[in-house]
C-alpha positions as CSV (number, residue, x, y, z in Angstrom):
1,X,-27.2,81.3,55.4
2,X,-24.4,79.9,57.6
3,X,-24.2,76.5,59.2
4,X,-22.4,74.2,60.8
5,X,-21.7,70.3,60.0
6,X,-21.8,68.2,62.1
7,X,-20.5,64.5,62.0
8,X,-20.2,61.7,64.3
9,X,-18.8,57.9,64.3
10,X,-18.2,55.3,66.9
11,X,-15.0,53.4,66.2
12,X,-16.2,50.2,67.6
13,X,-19.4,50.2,65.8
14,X,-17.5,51.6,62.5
15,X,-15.9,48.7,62.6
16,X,-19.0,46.3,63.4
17,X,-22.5,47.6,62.3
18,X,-22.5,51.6,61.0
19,X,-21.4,51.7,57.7
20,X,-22.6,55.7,57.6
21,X,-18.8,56.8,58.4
22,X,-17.4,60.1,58.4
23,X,-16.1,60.7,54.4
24,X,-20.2,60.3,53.2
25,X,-21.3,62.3,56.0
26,X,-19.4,64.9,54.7
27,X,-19.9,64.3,51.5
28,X,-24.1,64.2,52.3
29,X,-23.5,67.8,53.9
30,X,-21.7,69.5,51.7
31,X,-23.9,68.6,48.6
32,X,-26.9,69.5,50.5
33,X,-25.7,72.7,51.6
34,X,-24.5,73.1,48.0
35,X,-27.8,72.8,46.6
36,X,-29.5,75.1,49.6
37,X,-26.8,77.5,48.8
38,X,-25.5,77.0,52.7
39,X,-22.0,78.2,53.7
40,X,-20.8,75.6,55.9
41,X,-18.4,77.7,58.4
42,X,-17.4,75.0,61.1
43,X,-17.1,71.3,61.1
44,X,-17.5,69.8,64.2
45,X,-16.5,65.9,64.9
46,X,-17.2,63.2,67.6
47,X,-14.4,60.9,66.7
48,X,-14.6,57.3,68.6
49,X,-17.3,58.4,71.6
50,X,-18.5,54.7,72.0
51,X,-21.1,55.5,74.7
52,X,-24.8,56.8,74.2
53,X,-24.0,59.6,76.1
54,X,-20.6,60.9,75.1
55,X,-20.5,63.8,72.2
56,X,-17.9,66.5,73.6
57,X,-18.0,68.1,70.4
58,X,-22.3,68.0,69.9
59,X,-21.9,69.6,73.2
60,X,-19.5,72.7,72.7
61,X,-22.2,73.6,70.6
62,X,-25.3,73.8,73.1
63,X,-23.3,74.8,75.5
64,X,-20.5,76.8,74.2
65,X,-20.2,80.3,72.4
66,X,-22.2,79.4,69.0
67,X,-25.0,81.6,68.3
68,X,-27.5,82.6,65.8
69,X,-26.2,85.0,64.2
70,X,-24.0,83.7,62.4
71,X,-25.0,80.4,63.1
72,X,-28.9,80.0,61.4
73,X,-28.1,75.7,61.5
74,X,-27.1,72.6,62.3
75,X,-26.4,70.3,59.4
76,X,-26.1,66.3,59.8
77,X,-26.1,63.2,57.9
78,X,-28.7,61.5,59.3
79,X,-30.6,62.3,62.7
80,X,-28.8,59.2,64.3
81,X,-25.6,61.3,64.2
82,X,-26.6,63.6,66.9
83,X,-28.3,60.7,69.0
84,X,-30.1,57.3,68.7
85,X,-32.0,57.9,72.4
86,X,-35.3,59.3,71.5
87,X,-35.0,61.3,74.5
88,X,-31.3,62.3,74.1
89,X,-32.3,63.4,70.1
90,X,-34.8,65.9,71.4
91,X,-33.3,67.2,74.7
92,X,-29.9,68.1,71.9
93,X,-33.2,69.7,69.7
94,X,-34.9,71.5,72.2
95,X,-31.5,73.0,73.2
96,X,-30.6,74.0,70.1
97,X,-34.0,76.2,69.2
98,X,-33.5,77.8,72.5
99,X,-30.4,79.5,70.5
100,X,-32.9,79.9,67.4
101,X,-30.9,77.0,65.5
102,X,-32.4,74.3,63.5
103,X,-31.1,70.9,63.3
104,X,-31.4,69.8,59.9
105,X,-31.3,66.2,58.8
106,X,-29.8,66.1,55.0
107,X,-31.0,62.3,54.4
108,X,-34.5,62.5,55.9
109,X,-35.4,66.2,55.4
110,X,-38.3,66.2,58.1
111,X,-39.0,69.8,57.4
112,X,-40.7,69.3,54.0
113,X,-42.9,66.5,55.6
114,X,-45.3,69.1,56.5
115,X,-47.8,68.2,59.5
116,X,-46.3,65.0,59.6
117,X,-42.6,66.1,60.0
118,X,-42.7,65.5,64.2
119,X,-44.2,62.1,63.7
120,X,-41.9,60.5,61.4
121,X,-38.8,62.3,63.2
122,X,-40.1,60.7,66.1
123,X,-40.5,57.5,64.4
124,X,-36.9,57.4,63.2
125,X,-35.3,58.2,65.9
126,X,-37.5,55.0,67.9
127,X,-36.1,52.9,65.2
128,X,-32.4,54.4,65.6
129,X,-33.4,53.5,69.3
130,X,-34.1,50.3,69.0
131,X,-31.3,49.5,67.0
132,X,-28.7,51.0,69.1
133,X,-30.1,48.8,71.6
134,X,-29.8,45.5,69.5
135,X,-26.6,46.2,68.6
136,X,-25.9,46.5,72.5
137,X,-27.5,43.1,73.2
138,X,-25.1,41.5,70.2
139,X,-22.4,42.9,71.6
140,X,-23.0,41.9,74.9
141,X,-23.8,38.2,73.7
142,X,-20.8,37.7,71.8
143,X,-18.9,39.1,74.6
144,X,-20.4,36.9,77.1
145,X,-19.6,33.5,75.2
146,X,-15.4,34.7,74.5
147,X,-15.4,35.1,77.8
148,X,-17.3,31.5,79.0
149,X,-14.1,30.3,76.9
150,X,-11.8,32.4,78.9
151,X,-11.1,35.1,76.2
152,X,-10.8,38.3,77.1
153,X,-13.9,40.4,76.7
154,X,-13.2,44.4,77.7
155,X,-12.8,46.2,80.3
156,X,-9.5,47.8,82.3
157,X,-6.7,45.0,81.9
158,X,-5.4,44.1,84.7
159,X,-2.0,45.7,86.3
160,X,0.2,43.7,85.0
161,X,-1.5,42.9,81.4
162,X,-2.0,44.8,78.3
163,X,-4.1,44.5,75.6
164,X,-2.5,43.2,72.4
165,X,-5.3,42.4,69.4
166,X,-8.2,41.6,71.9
167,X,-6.5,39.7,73.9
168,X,-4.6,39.8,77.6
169,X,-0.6,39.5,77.4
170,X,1.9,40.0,80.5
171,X,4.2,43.3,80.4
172,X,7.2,41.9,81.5
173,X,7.7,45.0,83.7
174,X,4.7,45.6,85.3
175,X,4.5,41.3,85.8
176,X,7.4,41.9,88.0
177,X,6.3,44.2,90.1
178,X,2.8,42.1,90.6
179,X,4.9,39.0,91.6
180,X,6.8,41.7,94.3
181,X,3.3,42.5,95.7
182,X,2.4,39.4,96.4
183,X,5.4,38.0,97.7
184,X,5.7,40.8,100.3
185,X,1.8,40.6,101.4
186,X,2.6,37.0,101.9
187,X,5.7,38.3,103.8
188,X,3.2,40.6,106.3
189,X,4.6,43.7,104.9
190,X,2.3,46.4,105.6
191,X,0.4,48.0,102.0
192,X,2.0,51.5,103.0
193,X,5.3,50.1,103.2
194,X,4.3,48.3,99.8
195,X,3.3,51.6,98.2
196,X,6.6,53.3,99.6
197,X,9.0,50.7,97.9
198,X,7.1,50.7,94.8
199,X,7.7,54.9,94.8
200,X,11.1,53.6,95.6
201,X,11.4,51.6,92.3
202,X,9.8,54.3,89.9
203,X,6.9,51.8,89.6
204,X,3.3,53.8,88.4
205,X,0.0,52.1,88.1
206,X,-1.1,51.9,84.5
207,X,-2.5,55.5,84.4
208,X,0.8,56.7,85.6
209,X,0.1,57.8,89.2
210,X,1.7,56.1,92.3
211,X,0.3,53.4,94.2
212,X,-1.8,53.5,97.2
213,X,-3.5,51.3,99.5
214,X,-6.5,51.0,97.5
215,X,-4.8,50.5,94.4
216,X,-3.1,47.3,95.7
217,X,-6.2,46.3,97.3
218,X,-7.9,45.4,93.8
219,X,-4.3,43.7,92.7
220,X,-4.6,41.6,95.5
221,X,-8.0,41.0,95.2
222,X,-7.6,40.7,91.8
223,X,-5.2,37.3,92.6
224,X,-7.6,34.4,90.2
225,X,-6.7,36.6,87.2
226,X,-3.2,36.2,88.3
227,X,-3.3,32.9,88.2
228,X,-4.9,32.5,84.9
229,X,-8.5,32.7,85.6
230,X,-10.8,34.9,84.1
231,X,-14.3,36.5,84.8
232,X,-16.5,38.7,83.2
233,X,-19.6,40.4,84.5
234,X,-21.5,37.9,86.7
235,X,-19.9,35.6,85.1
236,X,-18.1,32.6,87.4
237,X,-14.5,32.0,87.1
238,X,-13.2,30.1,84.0
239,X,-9.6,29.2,82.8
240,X,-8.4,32.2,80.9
241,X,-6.6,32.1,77.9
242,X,-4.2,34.1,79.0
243,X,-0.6,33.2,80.2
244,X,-0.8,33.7,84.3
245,X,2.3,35.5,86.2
246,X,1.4,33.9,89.4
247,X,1.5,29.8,90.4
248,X,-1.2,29.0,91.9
């Protein structure tokens, strides 16, 4: 029988709260399918997809050119791997049997559960659920009080920061060309004319595009950062901790 493993890890919650990473999820396959007398033919990995929803590699498989035949399974460590949305878990299941592949579970083995297999798989995957989701709230919380202190707490940084260990610090470069904006909107100069000298200058926005109106629009309105403040979410503004590149 031919299969494919399948493995997946968040690097945020490696790091934090899933201890399952990828070395014993292969190591969980390979001795399952070892003692099944499984050929494993592919390996497919979601490396570092931090949200619910994001599993590129989960998804060349429902949607791309596997099949059965070869393809008979789906191998994973645990049930989590594929999804810890109930709903998500059995939308990825349901897509896969329409292929006639099973999704098999190494650590829980539904199958030989016999009637009871679709209630405990359901059951697991509400726990996974409701995990997933305190995790989110902890997260959340202990992003919500670094940033009461001013800390920075995730997101985009700002055009003229970068992110150094967790926290905001200037780019010298970039800082320059902030303090430029500003000077010439106080000036009256026009945002095209902005846009123009900033072409001018070789100066790209973070993702390495050129400016535009709109892109100097959240600069601008962007200004309390600039200054040193700092706000998160609904948050009100606080003192940042991070060094500001405008006086106020």
């Amino acid at each position: 029988m031919k299969v494919i493993g399948y493995m997946r890890v968040s690097t945020d919650r490696q790091a934090a709260e899933d201890k399952y990473g990828l070395e014993a999820q292969r190591a969980d396959i390979v001795a399952y399918c070892e003692k099944e007398n499984w050929e494993i033919i592919d390996w497919v990995v979601d490396k570092g997809e931090s949200g619910a929803y994001e599993r590129p590699g989960f998804d060349e498989i429902i949607y791309g050119d596997v099949a059965n035949p070869p393809v008979e399974k789906v191998v994973v460590g645990k049930s989590d791997r594929v999804a810890r949305d109930i709903e998500v878990y059995f939308y990825y299941k349901m897509m896969l049997r329409k292929k006639n592949i099973e999704l098999i579970s190494v650590t829980e083995d539904f199958g030989k559960m016999g009637v009871f297999s679709h209630m405990l798989e359901s059951f697991t995957i509400c726990v996974a659920e409701m995990e997933r989701e305190n995790i989110n709230k902890r997260t959340s919380s202990g992003r919500k009080i670094k940033a009461s202190k001013g800390g920075y707490s995730g997101g985009s940084a700002p055009f003229g920061y970068k992110v150094v260990n967790g926290e905001l610090v200037i780019d010298p470069e970039a800082a320059k060309a902030v303090r430029m904006i500003f000077k010439m909107v106080d000036d009256g100069v026009g945002y095209r004319a902005i846009c123009a000298k900033l072409k001018e200058m070789g100066v790209k926005t973070q993702r390495g595009g050129q400016f535009a109106p709109g892109t100097l629009t959240h600069i601008i309105n962007n200004k309390k950062t600039y200054q040193g403040y700092y706000k998160y979410g609904d948050m009100g503004w606080v003192k940042g901790k991070h060094k500001p590149i405008l006086t106020e």
